[in-house]
C-alpha positions in Angstrom: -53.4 7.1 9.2 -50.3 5.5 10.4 -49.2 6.8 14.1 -45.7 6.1 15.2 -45.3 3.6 18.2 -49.4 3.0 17.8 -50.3 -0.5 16.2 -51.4 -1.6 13.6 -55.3 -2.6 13.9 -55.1 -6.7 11.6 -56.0 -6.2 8.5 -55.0 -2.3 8.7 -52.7 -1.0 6.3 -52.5 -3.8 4.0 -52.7 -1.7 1.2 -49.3 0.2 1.8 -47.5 -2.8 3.1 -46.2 -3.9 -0.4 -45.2 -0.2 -1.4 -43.4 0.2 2.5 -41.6 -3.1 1.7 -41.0 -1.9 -2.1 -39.2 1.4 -0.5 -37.4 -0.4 2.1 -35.9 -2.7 -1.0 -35.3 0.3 -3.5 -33.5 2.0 0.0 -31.1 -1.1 0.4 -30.2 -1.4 -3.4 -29.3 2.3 -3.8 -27.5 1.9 -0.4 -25.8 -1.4 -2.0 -24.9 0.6 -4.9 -23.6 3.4 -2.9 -21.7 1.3 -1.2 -20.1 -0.6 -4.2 -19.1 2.8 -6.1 -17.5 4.2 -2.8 -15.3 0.9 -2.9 -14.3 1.1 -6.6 -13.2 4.9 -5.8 -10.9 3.7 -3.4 -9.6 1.0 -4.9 -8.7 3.6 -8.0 -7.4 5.9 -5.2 -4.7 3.0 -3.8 -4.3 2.3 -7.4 -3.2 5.7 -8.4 -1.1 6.2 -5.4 0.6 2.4 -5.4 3.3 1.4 -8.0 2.0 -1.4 -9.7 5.4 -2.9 -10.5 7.2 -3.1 -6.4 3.3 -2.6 -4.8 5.0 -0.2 -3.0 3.3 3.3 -2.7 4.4 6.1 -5.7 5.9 9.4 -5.3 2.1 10.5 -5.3 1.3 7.8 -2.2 4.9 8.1 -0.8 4.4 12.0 -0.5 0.8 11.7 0.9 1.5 9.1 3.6 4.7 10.6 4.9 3.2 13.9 4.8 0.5 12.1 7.5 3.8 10.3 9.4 5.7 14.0 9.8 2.4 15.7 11.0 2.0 12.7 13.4 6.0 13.5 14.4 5.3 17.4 15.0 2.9 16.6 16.7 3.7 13.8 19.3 7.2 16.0 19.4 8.9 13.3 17.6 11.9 13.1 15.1 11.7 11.5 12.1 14.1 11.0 8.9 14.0 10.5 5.4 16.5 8.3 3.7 16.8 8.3 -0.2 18.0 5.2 -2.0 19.1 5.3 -5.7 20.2 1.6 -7.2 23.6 1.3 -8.8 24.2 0.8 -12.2 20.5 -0.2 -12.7 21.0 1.5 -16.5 23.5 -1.4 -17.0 21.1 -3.9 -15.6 18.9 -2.7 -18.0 20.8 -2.7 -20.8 22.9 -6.1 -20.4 20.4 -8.2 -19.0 16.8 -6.5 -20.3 14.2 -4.2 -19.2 12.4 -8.0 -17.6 15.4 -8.5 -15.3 15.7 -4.5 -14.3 11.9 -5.1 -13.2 13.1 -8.2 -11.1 15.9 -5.9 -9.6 13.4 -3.5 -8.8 11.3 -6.0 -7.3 14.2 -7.3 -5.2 15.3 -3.9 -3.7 11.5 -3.4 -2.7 11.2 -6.6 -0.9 14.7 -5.6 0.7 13.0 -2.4 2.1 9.5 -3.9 3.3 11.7 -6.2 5.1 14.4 -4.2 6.5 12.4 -1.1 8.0 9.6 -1.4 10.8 5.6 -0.8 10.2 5.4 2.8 11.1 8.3 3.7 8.4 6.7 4.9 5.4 8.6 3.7 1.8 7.8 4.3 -1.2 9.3 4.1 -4.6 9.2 7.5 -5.8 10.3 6.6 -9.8 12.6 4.6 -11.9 15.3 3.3 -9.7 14.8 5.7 -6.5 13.1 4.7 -3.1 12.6 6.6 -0.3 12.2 5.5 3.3 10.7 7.5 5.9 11.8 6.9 9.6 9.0 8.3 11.8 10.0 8.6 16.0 13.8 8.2 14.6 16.1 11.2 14.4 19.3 11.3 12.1 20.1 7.4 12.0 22.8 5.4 11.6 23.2 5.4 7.4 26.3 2.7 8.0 24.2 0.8 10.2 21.2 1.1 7.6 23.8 -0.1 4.6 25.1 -3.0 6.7 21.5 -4.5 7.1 20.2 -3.8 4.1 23.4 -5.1 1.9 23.4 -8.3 4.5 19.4 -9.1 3.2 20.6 -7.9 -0.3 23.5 -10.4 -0.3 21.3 -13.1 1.0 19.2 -12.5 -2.2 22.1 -12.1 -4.8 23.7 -15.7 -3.4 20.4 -17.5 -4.1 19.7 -16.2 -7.1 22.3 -16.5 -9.8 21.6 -13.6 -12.0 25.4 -12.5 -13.5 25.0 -9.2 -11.1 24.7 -7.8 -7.6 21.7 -5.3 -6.6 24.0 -2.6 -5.0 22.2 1.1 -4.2 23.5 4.5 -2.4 21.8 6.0 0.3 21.8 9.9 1.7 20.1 10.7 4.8 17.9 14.2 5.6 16.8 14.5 9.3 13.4 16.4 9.3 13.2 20.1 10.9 10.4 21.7 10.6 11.9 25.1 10.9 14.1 24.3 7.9 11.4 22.1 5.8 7.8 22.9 5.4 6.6 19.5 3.8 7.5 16.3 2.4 7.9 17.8 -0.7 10.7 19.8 0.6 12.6 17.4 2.5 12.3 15.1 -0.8 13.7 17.8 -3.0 16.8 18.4 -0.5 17.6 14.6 -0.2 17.9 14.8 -4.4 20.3 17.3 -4.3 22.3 15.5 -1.9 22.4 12.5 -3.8 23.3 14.7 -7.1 20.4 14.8 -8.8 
């Protein structure tokens, strides 16, 4: 009989070695396979919740990572506000140029945002030409100030590429309150209606 922390006597126990070993190798292959299906369900998780076309998140991943970012706000005491971007005249692109080149505007305007807005702002594009940008620790911003940098980046990209039109977009601002909103869901619905949706 095999005593924990007690030696093996040579020679002991070499008729269980091979199954012991056999165990420990079944143990690491289920573990192994664990371990690989656990990483193809997240992978389909950030695939679900990321829009393939800008890599940005989707409404689904937009609505789940800002609801984590206003939490972390209530909680640290902090402001934080949403800004809703819709791209002008995309319909046109669309139209007069093809659905390809309304994909590259898309693109563009997504690059524009990861560039333009800092690490801890959440943004996301939400569906067909709309983006949303959460400003965590920031309370009602600037939108002027917003337009001016992102249009100076934009222009930047419409002067190097020579496409036959300008990316252009409109912008409305919601700050968050928590006794006015309960979620992200909320705040998201009230920023539509200010843009006319």
């Amino acid at each position: 009989m095999l005593t924990p922390g007690k030696p093996l006597k040579p020679g002991a126990g070499a008729d269980i070695a091979p199954s012991v070993l056999d165990s420990a190798v079944q143990d690491r292959d289920v573990l192994r396979d664990l371990a690989r299906k656990a990483e193809q369900e997240l992978m389909g998780v950030q695939m679900a919740s990321m829009d393939e076309l800008t890599l940005l998140p989707n409404r689904h991943g937009f609505e789940a990572l800002a609801r984590l970012g206003l939490e972390a706000c209530q909680q640290l005491g902090k402001p934080a506000t949403l800004l809703f971007f819709d791209l002008d005249d995309f319909k046109h692109i669309n139209q007069l140029y093809g659905r390809a080149e309304g994909d590259n505007a898309l693109k563009t305007f997504a690059d524009v945002l990861r560039i333009a807005f800092r690490e801890s702002d959440v943004i996301g594009r939400l569906g067909s030409d709309e983006f949303a940008a959460l400003l965590t620790g920031a309370s009602a911003v600037e939108v002027g100030a917003v337009r001016a940098r992102l249009e100076e980046i934009l222009d930047e990209r419409n002067a190097t590429v020579h496409r036959g039109y300008d990316i252009r977009f409109s912008v409305g601002q919601i700050e968050f309150d928590p006794t006015v909103y309960d979620s992200i869901v909320e705040l998201l619905g009230e920023a539509e209606k200010v843009m006319g949706r």
